[in-house]
Every structure is written in structure tokens, then in C-alpha cells.
C-alpha positions as CSV (number, residue, x, y, z in Angstrom):
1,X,-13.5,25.0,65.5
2,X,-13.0,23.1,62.4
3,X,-13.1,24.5,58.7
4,X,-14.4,21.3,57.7
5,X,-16.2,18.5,59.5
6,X,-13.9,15.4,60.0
7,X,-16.9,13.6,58.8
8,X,-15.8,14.6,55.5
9,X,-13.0,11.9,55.7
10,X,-12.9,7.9,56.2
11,X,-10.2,9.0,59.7
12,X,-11.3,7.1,62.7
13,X,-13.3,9.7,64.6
14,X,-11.9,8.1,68.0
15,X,-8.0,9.5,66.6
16,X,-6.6,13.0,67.0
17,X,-4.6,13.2,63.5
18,X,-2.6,15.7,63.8
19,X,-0.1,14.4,61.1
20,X,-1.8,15.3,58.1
21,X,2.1,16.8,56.8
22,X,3.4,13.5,56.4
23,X,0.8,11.2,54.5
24,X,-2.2,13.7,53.9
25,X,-5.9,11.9,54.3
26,X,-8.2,11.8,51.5
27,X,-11.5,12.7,51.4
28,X,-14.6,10.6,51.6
29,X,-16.1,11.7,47.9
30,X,-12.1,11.9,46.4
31,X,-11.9,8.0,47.4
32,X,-15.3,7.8,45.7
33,X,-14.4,9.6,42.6
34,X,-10.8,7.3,42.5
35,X,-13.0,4.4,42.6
36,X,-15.3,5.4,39.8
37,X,-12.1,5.5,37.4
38,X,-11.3,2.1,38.8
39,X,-14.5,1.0,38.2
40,X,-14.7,2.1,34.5
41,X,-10.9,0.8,33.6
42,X,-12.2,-2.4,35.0
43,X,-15.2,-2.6,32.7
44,X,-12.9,-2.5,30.0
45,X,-8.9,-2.4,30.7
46,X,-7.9,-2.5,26.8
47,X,-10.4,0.2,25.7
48,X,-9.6,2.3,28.8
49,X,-5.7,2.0,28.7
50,X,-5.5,2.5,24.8
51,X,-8.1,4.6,23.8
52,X,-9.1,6.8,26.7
53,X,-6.2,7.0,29.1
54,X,-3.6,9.3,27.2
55,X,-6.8,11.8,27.2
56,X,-7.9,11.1,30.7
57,X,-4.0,12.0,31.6
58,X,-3.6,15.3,29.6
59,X,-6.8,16.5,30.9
60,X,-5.9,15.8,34.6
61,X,-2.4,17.5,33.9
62,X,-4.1,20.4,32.1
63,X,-6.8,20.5,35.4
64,X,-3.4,20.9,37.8
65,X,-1.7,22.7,36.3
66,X,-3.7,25.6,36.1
67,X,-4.5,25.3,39.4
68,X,-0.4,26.0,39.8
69,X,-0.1,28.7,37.5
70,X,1.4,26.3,34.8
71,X,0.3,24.8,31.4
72,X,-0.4,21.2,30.8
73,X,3.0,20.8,28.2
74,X,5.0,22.1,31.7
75,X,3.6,19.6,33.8
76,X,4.2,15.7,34.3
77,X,2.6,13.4,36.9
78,X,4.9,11.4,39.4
79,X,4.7,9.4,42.2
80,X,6.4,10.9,45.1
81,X,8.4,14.3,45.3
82,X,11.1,12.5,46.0
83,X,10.8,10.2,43.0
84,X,10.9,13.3,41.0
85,X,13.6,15.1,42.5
86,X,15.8,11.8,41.5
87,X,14.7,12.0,38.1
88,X,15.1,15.7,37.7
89,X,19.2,15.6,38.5
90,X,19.6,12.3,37.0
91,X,18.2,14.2,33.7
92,X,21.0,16.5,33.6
93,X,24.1,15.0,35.9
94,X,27.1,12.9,33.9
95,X,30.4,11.8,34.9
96,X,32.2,14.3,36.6
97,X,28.8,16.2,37.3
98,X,29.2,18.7,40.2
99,X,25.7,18.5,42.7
100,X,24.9,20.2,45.8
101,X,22.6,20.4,47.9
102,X,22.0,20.9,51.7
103,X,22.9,18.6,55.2
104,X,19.1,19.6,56.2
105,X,17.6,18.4,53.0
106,X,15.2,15.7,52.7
107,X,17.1,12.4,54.2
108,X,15.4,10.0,51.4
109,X,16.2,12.7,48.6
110,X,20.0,12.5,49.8
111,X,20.7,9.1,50.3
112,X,18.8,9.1,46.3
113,X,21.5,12.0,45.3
114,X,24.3,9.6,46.7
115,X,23.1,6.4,45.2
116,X,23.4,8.8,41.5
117,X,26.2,10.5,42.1
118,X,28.0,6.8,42.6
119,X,26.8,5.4,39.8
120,X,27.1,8.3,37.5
121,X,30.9,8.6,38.8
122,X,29.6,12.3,39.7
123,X,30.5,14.6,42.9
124,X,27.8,15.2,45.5
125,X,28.6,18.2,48.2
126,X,26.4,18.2,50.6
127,X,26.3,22.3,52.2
128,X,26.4,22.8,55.8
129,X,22.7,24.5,56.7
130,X,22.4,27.0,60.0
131,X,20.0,24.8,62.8
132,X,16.4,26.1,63.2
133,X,17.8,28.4,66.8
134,X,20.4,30.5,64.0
135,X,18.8,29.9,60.4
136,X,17.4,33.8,59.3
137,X,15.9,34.1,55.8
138,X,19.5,36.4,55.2
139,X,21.6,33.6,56.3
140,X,19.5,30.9,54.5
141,X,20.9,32.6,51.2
142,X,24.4,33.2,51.9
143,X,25.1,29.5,53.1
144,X,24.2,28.3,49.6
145,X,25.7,31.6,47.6
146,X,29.3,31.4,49.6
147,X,29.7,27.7,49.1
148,X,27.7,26.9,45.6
149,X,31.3,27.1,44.1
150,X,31.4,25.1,40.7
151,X,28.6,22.9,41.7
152,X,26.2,22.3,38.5
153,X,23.8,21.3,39.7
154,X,21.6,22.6,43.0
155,X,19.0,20.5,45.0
156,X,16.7,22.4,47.4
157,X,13.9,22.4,49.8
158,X,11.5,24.4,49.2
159,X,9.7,23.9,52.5
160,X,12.2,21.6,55.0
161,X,10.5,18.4,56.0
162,X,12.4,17.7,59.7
163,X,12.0,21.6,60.7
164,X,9.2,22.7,58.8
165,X,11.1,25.9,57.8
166,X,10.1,28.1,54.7
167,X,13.7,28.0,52.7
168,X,13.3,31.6,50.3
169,X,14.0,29.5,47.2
170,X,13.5,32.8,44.6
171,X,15.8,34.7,47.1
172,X,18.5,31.9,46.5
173,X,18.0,31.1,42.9
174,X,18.4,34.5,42.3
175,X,21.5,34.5,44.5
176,X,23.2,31.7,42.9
177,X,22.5,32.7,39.2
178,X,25.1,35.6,40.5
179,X,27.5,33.2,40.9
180,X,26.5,30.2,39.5
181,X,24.6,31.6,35.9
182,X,24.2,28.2,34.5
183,X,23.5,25.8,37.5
184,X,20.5,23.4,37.2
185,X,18.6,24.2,40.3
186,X,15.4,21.6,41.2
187,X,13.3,22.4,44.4
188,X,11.8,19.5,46.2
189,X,9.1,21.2,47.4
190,X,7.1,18.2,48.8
191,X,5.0,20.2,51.3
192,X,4.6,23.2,48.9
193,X,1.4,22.8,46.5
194,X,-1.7,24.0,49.4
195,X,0.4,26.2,51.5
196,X,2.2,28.1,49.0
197,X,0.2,30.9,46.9
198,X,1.4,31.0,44.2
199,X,3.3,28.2,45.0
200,X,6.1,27.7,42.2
201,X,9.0,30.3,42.6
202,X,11.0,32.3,40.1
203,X,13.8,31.5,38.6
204,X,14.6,27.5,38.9
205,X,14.4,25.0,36.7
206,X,12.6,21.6,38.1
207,X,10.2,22.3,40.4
208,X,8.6,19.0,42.5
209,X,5.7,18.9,44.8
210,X,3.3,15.9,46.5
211,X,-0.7,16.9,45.5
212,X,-1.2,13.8,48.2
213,X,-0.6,16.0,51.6
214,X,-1.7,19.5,51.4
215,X,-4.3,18.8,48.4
216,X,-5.4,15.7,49.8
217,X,-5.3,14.0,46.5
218,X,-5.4,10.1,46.7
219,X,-1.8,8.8,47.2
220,X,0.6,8.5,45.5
221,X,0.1,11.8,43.4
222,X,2.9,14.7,42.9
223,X,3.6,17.4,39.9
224,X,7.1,17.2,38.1
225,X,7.0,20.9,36.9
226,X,9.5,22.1,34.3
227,X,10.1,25.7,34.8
228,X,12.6,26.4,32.6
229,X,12.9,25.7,28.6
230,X,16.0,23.7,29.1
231,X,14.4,21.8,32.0
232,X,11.3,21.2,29.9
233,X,14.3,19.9,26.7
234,X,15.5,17.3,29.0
235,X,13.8,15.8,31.8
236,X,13.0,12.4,31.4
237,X,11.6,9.5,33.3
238,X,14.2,7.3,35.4
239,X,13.0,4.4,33.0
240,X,12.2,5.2,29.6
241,X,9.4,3.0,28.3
242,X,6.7,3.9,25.7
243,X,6.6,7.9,24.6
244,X,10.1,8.1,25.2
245,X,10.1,9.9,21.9
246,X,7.7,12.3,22.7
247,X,9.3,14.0,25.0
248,X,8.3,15.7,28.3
249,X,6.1,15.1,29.7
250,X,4.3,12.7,27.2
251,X,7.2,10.5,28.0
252,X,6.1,10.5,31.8
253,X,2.4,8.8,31.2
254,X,3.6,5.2,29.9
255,X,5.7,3.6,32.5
256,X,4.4,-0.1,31.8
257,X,1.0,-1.0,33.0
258,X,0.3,1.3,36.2
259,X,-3.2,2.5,38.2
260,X,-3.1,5.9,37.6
261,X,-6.2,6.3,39.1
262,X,-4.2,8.8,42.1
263,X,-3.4,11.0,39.1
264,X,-6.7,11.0,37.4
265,X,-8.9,12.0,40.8
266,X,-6.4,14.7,41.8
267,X,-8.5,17.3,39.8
268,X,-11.1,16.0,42.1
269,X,-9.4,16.8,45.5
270,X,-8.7,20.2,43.9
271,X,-12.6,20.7,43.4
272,X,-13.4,19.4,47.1
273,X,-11.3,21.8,48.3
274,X,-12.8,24.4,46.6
275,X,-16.1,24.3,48.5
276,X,-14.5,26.6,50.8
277,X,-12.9,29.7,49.6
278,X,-9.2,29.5,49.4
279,X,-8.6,32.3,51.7
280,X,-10.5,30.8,54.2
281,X,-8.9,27.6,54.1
282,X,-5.6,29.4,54.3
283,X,-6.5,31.7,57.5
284,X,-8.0,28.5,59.4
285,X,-5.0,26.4,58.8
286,X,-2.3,29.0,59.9
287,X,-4.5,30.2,62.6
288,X,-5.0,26.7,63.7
289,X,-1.2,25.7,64.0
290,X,0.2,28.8,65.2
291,X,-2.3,29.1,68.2
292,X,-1.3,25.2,69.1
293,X,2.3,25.6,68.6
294,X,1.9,29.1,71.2
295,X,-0.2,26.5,73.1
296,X,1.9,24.2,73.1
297,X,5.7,26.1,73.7
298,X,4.0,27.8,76.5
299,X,2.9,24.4,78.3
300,X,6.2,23.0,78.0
301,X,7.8,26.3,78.9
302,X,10.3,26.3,75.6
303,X,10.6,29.2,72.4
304,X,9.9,28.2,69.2
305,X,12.9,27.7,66.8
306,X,12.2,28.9,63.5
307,X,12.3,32.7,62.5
308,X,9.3,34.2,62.0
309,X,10.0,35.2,58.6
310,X,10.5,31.2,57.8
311,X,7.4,29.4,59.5
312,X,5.7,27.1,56.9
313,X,2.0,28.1,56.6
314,X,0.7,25.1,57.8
315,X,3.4,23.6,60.0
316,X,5.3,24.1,63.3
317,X,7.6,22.0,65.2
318,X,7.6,22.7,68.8
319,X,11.3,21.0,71.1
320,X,10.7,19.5,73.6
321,X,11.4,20.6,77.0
322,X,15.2,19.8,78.3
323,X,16.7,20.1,74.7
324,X,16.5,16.4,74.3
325,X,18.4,14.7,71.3
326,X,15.9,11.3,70.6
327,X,17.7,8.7,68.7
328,X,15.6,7.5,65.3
329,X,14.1,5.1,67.6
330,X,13.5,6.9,70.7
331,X,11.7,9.4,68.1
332,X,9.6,6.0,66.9
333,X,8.7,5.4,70.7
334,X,7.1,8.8,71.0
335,X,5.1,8.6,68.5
336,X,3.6,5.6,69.7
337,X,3.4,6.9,73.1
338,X,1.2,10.1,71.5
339,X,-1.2,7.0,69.9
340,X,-1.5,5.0,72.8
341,X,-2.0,7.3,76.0
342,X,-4.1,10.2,73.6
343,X,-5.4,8.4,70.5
344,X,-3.3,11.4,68.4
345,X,-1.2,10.7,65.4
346,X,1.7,13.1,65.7
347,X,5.6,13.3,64.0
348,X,8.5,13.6,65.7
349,X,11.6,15.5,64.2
350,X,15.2,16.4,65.3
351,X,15.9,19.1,63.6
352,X,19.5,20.9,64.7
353,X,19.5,17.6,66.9
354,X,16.7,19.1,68.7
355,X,13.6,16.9,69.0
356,X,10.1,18.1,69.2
357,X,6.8,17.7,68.0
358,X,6.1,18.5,64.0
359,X,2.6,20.1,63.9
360,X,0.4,20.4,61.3
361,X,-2.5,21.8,60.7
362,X,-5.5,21.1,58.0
363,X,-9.4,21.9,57.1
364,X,-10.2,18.8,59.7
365,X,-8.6,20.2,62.9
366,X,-9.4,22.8,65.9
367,X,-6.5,24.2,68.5
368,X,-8.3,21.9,71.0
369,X,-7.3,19.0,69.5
370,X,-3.4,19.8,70.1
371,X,-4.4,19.9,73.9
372,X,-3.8,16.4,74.8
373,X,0.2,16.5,74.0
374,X,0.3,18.9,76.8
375,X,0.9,15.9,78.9
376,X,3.3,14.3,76.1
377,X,6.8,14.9,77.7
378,X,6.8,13.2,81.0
379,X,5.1,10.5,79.2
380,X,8.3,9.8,77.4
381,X,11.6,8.2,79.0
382,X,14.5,10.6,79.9
């Protein structure tokens, strides 16, 4: 059954969401607690933006962090993981800058690293990854080691979006500083903040993740951590405004006029989710997914891909029967399929050019609710 009743949250009770990876879903008193910091800018805007904001901001940074196993001075709010990802390299790449980073990573992060690397007149290699069937944690390592090279530079997932794998970022930092002593490695780590404990890893630099999915923060919400000195000297915002002299991450809090409303409330997603005992939101989840994507594999008569050893807590994608390679569309037209015939919001991925069914699990779902995709694959068009 349920951690936590769906009640809890403004989701349609009629829908199966099963998606909570992608987009999260706040909760009912979170939305209430944004809107009370709406409420009191609006009584006010000039008193609020000049004289209590900047307070308001280091408090909710100081609130987070701790909850990461930071300090407030390490931690700066953005938007989107992927926003600060972008402005984690662009801190530190120049002309003639060397980045890598991986063929598996994050699609919207690497068409960002291109768009940089052109204008910067710097030199993007983008590493071959091993598929989800042949990816171990040992091979996961020595595909970025063997062909880091000269690269300065180092873009990772921490937890990959299309395949749900666990990458072992310390393993590989620790790998590459072998090789590579002085490279600049940031970790998108999107998914990480809610199913990793601790969830920042040893020996990187940047460190990125969205408080909006697994925290269930209002959106958009995400920690820019710097975990290295020199990362903390020189990251900067993509446009420097107000505070720019201040340095990180002061120099993150005045981008123009903004609602920052998403940041200010995430220490209140932090204390719903604190109502039940960490542990116990951690066995329910993985328990949850792992029993649906079993379920699920069994049904359709197909093996999970991912090593054991590289399973994201909270996350599974299950193939489709047939080894069926969906075009971006076809993947689209699943999806719908899923919300028309079973009321269930689902994800479809290709990792390896594989497709399947991304699972994931949160406080709000039960195995059963993953029984209605049983049906899902003769549903769709061969």
C-alpha cells in the first residue's frame, strides 16, 4: 500500500501517476506554504524584495543545505539542473577549452554543452557509454578513465535520465583525478537529492541536483553545490546582474526581478517529507519500484537491463517486449496510449535504442498501481 495518502497532493485521484521522475508533484500544504510567500511579497513587493528577500534566500539555502550535508556559503539556488550544469562549465571553459562528457548524458544538457563549446570556440568530445544490456559499475569507470585524455573539463550523470542507471561518480572522479589531476568535473545529478543518502559524492567539483522531483519542492527549484574551493572561486551565474561582486553564491539570488517563491518553500517540502521517517520513505519507494518492474518484466516476458549494482533507488525502466526501437514520436504515442486506455501517466525511454517503460516510484504509489501497463504493449502499433 501507499506510504502516504495521494490525498496528500492536488493529482487527480482518477490518474495512475506513475511519472513522478520527470516533473515531481507537489504537495497540497507545500503549494499552501508557496502561496503564503506570494501572499506576503504581494502585500508589499518593495519592502519584501529589498528588505526581506536576501534573508528569506540565505535562510532557505542554509535550510537545504544542511539537509545535503553542505553549508549555506556552498550552496546557490537554480532553476533547473540543467540550467546549472550550463553555468557550471561555462564558469570555467575558454577558447580552446577541452569538455567531455558522455553519448548517454542528458540530451538537453548536451545540445547546452554544444551551443558553449561553439560560442566559446572550445572542443566538446562526447565519450562512447556501454548500453544498459553491457554497462557494469567496472566498465562504467574505465570508459571515461581510458578516453578522458586531455579533456579539462568533465560532465557527468550522476543518476542517467533515459535508463535510470546509478553512474559510480566517486568511483570515476577518483579514476580520472589519476589521469586527469586537474579536470573540472560537474555532475548533473538531476534525479539525485531524495534517492541518494548522502547524496553529494567525493571528489568533484560542481555538483547539480532538481529539489522539484524527488523532494517534491514547488517547481522550478534545484541546488548548484560547489564542492570544491576552486569551484566555489568561480562559478557564476550565466547572466551576471546585481551581487555579481559578491561572489558565489550571493551572486546567484539577484537575477532581475524573479518569484522565487519555488526556492523559498523548498525548506517546506523538506519538512513534509519528514513526517515519515526517512528510512521508511526509502524502503517503500525501492520496494515499490522493484516489485512493479519484477511485475512488470515477468508479464511481458523480458530481463531487466540495468546491473544490479546500478539500479537507481527509485527508478526502473522495463523494454518492451520484441526489442522494439520507438522513434521520439512513436515514444510520444505511447505515452498517450498509457493515458487514454489506463488513466496512468508513464515515461517512455530508449535507452541503448531499446524502448521501455521508465518507472518510478514515490510516497504516493502501491505495486498495484503499475498493474494496468500489463496490457500496455499490444496496445501500441508494431
Amino acid at each position: 500500500m501507499a506510504l502516504a495518502p495521494l490525498t496528500e497532493w492536488s493529482i487527480d485521484s482518477s490518474v495512475r501517476y506513475l511519472n513522478h521522475g520527470s516533473f515531481g508533484a507537489v504537495p497540497r500544504e507545500v503549494t499552501a506554504a508557496q502561496q503564503l510567500i506570494r501572499e506576503q511579497m504581494e502585500r508589499n513587493p518593495n519592502e519584501f524584495v529589498r528588505s526581506h528577500l536576501p534573508t528569506m534566500l540565505r535562510n532557505a539555502r542554509a535550510r537545504c543545505a544542511a539537509q545535503l550535508g553542505t553549508v549555506e556559503e556552498r550552496l546557490a539556488f537554480v532553476p533547473n539542473a540543467s540550467q546549472g550544469v550550463i553555468a557550471a562549465a561555462a564558469a570555467v571553459v575558454r577558447r580552446g577549452t577541452k569538455v567531455a562528457t558522455t553519448t548517454t548524458n542528458y540530451g538537453g544538457v548536451v545540445l547546452g554543452l554544444r551551443a558553449l563549446a561553439q560560442r566559446a570556440d572550445a572542443h566538446l568530445i562526447e565519450l562512447p557509454a556501454f548500453p544498459p544490456t553491457s554497462a557494469t559499475p567496472e566498465t562504467c569507470v574505465a570508459e571515461i578513465a581510458e578516453h578522458i585524455g586531455d579533456a579539462d573539463v568533465l560532465v557527468l550523470d550522476h543518476i542517467v535520465a533515459t535508463s535510470a542507471q546509478l553512474n559510480p561518480v566517486a568511483d570515476i572522479a577518483r579514476a580520472v583525478r589519476t589521469v586527469r589531476p586537474d579536470c573540472f568535473i560537474v555532475v548533473d545529478a538531476a534525479h539525485a537529492v531524495g534517492q541518494l543518502h548522502p547524496a553529494i559524492p567525493t571528489g568533484v567539483d560542481a555538483w547539480i541536483s532538481n529539489f522539484h522531483k524527488w523532494i517534491a519542492s514547488p517547481r522550478p527549484s534545484a541546488a548548484l553545490v560547489a564542492v570544491s574551493d576552486r569551484a566555489a572561486r568561480v562559478l557564476e551565474p550565466l547572466a551576471g546582474s546585481w551581487n555579481a561582486e559578491l561572489g558565489f553564491p550571493l551572486s546567484f539570488d539577484a537575477q532581475g526581478t524573479s518569484d522565487l517563491s519555488a526556492y523559498l518553500a523548498t525548506p517546506a517540502a523538506f519538512d513534509f517529507l519528514a513526517r515519515w521517517p526517512r528510512e521508511a520513505r526509502d524502503r517503500h519507494c525501492r520496494e515499490t519500484v522493484s516489485a512493479a518492474a519484477d511485475m512488470l518484466a515477468q508479464a511481458w516476458g523480458v530481463r531487466l537491463p540495468t546491473h544490479p549494482r546500478l539500479q537507481a533507488p527509485y527508478m526502473r525502466v522495463v523494454p518492451f517486449p520484441g526489442e522494439r526501437r520507438f522513434t521520439t514520436q512513436e515514444e510520444n504515442a505511447a505515452i498517450v496510449t498509457a493515458r487514454q486506455q489506463f488513466r496512468a501517466e508513464i515515461a517512455v525511454t530508449s535507452p541503448g535504442g531499446i524502448s521501455g517503460v521508465r518507472l518510478s516510484a514515490f510516497l504516493y504509489n502501491d505495486v498495484a498501481d503499475y498493474e494496468c501497463l500489463r496490457d500496455l504493449p499490444r496496445l501500441l502499433p508494431r
